[in-house]
matplotlib code that plots the C-alpha trace (Angstrom):
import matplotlib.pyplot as plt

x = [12.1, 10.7, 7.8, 10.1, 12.7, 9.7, 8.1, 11.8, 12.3, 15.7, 17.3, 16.4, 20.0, 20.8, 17.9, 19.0, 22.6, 21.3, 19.8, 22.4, 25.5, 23.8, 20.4, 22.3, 19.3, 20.0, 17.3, 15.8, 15.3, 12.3, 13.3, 10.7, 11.6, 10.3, 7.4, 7.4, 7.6, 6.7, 10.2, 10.7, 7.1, 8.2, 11.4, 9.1, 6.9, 9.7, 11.6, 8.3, 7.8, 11.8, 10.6, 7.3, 9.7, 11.8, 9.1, 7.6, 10.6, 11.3, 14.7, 13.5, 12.1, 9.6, 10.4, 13.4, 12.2, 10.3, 7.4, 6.0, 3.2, 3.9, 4.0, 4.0, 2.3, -0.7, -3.2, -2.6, 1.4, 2.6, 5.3, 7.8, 10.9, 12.6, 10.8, 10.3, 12.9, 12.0, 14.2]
y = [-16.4, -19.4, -17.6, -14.4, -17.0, -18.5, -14.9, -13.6, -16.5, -17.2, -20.1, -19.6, -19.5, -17.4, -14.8, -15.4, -14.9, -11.0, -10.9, -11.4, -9.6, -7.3, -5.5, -6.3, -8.4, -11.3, -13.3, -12.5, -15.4, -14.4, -15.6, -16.8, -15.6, -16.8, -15.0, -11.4, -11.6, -8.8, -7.4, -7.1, -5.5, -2.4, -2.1, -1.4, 0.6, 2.6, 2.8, 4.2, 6.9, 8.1, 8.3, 9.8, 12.7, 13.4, 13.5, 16.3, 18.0, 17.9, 16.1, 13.1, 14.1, 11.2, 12.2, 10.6, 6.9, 4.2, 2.4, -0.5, -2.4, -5.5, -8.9, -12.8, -15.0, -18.0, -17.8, -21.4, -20.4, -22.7, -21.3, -22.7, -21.7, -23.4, -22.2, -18.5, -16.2, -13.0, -11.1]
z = [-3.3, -5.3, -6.5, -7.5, -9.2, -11.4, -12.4, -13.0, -15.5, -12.7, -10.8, -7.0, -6.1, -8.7, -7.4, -3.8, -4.9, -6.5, -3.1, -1.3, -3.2, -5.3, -3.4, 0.1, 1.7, 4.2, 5.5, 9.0, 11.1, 13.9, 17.2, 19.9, 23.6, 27.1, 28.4, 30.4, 33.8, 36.6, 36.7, 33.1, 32.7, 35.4, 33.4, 30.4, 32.0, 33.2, 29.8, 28.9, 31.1, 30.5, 26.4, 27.4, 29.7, 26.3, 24.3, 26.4, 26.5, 23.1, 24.0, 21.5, 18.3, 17.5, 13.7, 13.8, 15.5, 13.4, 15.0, 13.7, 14.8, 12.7, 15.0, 13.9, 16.4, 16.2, 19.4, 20.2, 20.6, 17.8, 15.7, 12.9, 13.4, 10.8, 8.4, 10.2, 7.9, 6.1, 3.1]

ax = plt.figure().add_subplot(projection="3d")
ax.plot(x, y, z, "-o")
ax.set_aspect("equal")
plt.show()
């Protein structure tokens, strides 16, 4: 936002205010969870298999879901959260 309030000739609140009230954006703030364990993995595994049935049986049209592969992590495990927010 600071950089957008400089090019934009703007206050930052002022910009973050238009954000906010105007274009509808709030900011994300990415939250860090423990790590997967065995039970939780067969859940997944199982979720999977149920999607992978509908998508065979055309029960689930895979035109109307929105994958991403977009992820926010460090190898050595370190994250920020205070700072860890996205408009």
């Amino acid at each position: 936002i600071r950089k957008a309030a400089q090019v934009l000739d703007l206050k930052r609140e002022t910009l973050r205010k238009i954000m906010r009230d105007v274009i509808k954006l709030h900011p994300y703030k990415i939250t860090t969870h423990q790590l997967l364990t065995e039970k939780a993995m067969e859940k997944r595994v199982e979720f999977c298999k149920v999607i992978t049935n509908m998508f065979e049986s055309e029960e689930l049209d895979e035109k109307q879901i929105i994958f991403t592969d977009e992820a926010h992590f460090w190898l050595n495990g370190y994250v920020n959260k205070q700072n860890y927010r996205f408009w």
